[in-house]
C-alpha positions as CSV (number, residue, x, y, z in Angstrom):
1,X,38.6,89.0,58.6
2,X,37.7,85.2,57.9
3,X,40.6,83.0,55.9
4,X,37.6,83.1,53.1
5,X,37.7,86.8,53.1
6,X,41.5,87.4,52.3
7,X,41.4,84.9,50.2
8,X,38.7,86.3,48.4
9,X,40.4,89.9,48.5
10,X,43.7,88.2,47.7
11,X,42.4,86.9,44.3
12,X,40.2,90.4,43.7
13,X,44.0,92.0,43.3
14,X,45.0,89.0,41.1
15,X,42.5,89.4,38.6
16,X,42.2,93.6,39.0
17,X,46.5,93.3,38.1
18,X,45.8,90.6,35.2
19,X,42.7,92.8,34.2
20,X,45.7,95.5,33.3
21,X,47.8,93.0,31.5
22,X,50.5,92.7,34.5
23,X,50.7,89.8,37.1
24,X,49.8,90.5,40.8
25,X,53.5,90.2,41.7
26,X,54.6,92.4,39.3
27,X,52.0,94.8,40.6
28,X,53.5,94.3,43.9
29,X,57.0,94.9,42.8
30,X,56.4,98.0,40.8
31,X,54.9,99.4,44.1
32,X,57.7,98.6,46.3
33,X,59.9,100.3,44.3
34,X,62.1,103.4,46.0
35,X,60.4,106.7,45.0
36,X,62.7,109.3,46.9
37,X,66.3,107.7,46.4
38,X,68.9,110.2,47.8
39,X,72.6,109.2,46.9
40,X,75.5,110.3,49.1
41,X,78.5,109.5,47.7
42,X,79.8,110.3,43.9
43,X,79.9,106.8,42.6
44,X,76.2,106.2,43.9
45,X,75.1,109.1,41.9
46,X,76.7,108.1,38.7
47,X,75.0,104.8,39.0
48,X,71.6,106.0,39.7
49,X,71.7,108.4,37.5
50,X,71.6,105.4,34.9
51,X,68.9,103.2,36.9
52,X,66.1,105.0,37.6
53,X,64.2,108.2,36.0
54,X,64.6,111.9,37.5
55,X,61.1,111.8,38.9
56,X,62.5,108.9,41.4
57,X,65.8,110.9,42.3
58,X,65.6,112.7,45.3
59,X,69.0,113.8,45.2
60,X,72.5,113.4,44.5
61,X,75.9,114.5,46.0
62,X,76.7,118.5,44.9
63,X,79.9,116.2,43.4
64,X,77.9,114.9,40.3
65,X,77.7,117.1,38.1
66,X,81.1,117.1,36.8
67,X,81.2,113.4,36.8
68,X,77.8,113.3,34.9
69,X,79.3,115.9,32.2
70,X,82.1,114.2,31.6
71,X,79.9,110.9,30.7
72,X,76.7,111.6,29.8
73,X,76.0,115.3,29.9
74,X,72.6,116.4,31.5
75,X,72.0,113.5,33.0
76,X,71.3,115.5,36.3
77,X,69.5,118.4,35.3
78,X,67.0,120.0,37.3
79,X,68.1,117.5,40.2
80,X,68.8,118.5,43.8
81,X,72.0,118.4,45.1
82,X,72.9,117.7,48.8
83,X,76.0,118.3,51.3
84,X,75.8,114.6,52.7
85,X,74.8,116.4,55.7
86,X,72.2,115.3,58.4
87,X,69.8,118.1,57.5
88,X,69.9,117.2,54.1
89,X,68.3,113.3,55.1
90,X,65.7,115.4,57.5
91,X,64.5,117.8,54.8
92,X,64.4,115.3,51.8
93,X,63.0,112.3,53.9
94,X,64.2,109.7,51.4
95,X,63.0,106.3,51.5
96,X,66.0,104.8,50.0
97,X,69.5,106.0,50.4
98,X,72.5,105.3,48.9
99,X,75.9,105.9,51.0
100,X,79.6,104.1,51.2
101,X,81.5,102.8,54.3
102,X,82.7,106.7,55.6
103,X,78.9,107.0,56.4
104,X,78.6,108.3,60.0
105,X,76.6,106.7,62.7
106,X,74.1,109.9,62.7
107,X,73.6,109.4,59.1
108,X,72.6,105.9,60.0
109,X,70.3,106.7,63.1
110,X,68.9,109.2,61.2
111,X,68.4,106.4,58.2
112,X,66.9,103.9,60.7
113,X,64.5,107.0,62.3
114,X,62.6,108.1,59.4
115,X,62.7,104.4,57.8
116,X,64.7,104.7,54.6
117,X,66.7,101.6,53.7
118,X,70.6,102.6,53.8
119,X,72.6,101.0,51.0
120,X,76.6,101.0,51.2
121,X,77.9,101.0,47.9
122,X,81.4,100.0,48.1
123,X,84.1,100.9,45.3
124,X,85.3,98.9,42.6
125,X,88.5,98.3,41.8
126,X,88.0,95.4,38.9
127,X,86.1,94.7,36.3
128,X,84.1,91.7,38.5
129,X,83.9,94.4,41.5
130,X,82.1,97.0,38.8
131,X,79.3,93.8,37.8
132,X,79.0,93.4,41.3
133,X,78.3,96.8,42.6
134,X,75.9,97.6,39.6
135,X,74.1,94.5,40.6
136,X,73.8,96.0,44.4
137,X,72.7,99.1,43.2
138,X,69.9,97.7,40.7
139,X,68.5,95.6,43.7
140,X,68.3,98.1,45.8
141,X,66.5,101.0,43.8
142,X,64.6,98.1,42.1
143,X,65.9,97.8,38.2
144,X,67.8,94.6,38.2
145,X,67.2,94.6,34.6
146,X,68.6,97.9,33.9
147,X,71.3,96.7,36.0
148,X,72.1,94.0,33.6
149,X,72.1,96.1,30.7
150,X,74.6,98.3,31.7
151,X,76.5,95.2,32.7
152,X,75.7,93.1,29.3
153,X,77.2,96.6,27.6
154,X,80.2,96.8,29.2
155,X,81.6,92.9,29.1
156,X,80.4,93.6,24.9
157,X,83.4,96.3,25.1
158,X,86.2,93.6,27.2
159,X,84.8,91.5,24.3
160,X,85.7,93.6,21.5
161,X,89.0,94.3,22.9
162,X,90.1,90.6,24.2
163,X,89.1,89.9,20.2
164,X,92.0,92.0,19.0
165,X,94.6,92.0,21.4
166,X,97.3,94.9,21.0
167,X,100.6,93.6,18.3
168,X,102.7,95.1,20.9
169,X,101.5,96.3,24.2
170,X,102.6,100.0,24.8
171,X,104.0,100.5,28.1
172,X,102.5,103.3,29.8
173,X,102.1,105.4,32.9
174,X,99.6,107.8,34.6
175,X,101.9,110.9,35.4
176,X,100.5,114.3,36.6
177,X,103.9,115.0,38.0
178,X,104.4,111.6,39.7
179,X,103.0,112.4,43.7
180,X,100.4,109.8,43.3
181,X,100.6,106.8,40.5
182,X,98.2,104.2,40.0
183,X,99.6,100.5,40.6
184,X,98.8,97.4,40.8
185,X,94.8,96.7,42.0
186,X,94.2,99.8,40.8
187,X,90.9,100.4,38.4
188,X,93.0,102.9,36.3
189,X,95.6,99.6,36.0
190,X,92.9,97.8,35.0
191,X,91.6,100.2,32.6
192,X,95.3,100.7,31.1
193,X,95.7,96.6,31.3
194,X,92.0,96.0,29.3
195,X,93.4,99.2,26.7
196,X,96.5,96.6,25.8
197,X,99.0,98.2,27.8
198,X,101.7,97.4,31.1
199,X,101.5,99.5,33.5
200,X,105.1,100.1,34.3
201,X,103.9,101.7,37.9
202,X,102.1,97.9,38.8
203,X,104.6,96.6,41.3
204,X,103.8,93.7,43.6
205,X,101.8,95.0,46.9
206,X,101.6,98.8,46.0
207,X,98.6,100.5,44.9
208,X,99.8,104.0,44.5
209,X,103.3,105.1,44.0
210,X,105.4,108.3,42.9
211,X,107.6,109.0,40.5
212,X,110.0,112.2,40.0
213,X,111.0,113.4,36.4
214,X,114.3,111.7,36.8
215,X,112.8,108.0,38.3
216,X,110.0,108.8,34.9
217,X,113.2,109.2,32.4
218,X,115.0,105.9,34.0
219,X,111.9,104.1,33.7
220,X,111.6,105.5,30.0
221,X,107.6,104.5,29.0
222,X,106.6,104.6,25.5
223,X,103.4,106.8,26.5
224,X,102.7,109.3,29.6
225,X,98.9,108.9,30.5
226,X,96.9,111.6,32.8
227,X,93.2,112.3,34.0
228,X,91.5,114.8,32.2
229,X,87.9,115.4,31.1
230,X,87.5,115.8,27.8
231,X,88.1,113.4,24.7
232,X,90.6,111.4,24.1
233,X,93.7,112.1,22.2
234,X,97.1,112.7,22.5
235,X,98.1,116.3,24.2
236,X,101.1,118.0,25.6
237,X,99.4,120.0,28.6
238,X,98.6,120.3,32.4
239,X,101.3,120.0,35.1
240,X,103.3,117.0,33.8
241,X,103.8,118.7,30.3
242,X,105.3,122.0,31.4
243,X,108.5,120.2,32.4
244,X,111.0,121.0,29.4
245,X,112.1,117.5,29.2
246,X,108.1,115.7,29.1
247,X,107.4,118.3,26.9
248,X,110.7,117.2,24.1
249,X,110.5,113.5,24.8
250,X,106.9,113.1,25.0
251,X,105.3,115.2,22.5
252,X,102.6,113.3,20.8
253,X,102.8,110.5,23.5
254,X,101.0,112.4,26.1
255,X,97.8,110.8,26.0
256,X,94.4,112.5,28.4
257,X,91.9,109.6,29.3
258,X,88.7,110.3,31.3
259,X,88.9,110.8,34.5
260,X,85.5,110.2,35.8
261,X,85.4,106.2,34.3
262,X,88.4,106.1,36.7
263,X,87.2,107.6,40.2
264,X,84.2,105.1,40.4
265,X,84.1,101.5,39.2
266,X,81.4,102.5,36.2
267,X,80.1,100.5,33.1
268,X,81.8,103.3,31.4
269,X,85.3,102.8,32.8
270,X,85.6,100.2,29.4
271,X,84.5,102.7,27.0
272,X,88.1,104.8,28.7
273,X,90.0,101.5,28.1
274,X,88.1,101.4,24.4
275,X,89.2,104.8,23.7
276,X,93.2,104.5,25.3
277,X,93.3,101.6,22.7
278,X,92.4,103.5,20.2
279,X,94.7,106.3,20.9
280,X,97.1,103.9,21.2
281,X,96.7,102.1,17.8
282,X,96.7,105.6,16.1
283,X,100.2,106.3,17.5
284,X,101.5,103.0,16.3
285,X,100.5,104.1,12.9
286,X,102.2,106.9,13.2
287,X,105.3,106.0,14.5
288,X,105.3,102.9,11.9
289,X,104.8,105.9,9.3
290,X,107.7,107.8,9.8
């Protein structure tokens, strides 16, 4: 084909894309977009859950269900599910997946063999890390825009609470019987830090501690925080509160935050620092009440 011919085709698909109200590039774009995006890992699926429509999902881990209940219920409905097993990339033949750095070198051959991009999404530990992994994630399944939504929505939240800082920060804990605290770096930490509160369990150059009942009464917090699924508000319950002791000193300072916002890096990890400030300003009241 002459230069004059593909130029002449060239500018056929210009005007046939501007004919329909969308430039050629945009045309493009909308074509190269992943149609058959199969997410491996938990956090992957949370986020492309949000991105892209069901009809574009090929699937996600059998994991995300229970994430997606706990933060935006139905989300994957009517979606496969897959063992993160090499069979699974041969059946669905994906042309986009999503996996993290424990991704084995068969998942990767087998990535390279039938042509399918393979995306690491790495974990986020921060609020910056969270921007930049939803950015990854919106390049690669092609919705940088939806991308930047979620993003736009969740710095409007540090917003709202960096406008009203907490009178007097509550210091706080994550016990579930003390064998694995978050500390410092953690994204629960940051969570508790973005809610108002210190972290007593943040010491320098440990990320996850432990704490017995008697190291938890020395250290004496004003509020015990665990992982749970539902709401948030404050409850005496699961392992930590059938000790007799948590049970008398820390009734109605036993306060459940999600637990999902806090596995992955998620917009939504500052709607569970929203709603820890909030159950955190309601006990103030009270305890300025009595």
């Amino acid at each position: 084909m002459t230069w004059r011919a593909l130029r002449s085709r060239a500018m056929g698909v210009a005007v046939a894309a501007l004919a329909l109200g969308q430039p050629a590039a945009a045309a493009e774009a909308v074509r190269a977009k992943p149609r058959h995006i199969m997410s491996m890992t938990l956090c992957a699926d949370l986020l492309l859950l949000q991105m892209v429509p069901k009809s574009r999902i090929a699937s996600v881990t059998y994991l995300a269900h229970d994430g997606a209940e706990a933060l935006f219920p139905g989300a994957d409905a009517g979606i496969a599910v897959n063992h993160g097993t090499p069979e699974d990339i041969i059946v669905e033949r994906p042309d986009l997946i999503l996996s993290d750095d424990f991704s084995t070198p068969v998942t990767r051959r087998l990535a390279s063999q039938i042509g399918a991009p393979l995306v690491v999404v790495k974990g986020a530990n921060s609020f910056a890390e969270i921007r930049e992994v939803v950015r990854q994630v919106g390049a690669a399944v092609g919705e940088p825009e939806r991308a930047q939504a979620l993003i736009a929505r969740m710095d409007a939240g540090l917003a709202e609470l960096a406008a009203k800082p907490a009178r007097r920060p509550l210091r706080v804990v994550a016990w579930g019987g003390g064998d694995s605290v978050p500390g410092q770096g953690t994204l629960s930490s940051r969570i508790f830090e973005a809610a108002g509160a210190v972290n007593i369990a943040a010491k320098p150059g440990i990320a996850y501690t432990s704490f017995d009942v008697e190291e938890l009464l020395a250290a004496h917090p004003d509020v015990l925080l665990y992982g749970g699924g539902g709401p948030v508000k404050p409850l005496v319950s699961g392992e930590a509160g059938q000790h007799r002791v948590i049970r008398r000193l820390y009734a109605g300072r036993h306060i459940a935050y999600n637990e999902a916002a806090h596995t992955c890096g998620l917009p939504q990890s500052v709607q569970s620092a929203l709603d820890l400030r909030r159950a955190f300003d309601a006990l103030a009241e009270r305890r300025a009440g009595r």
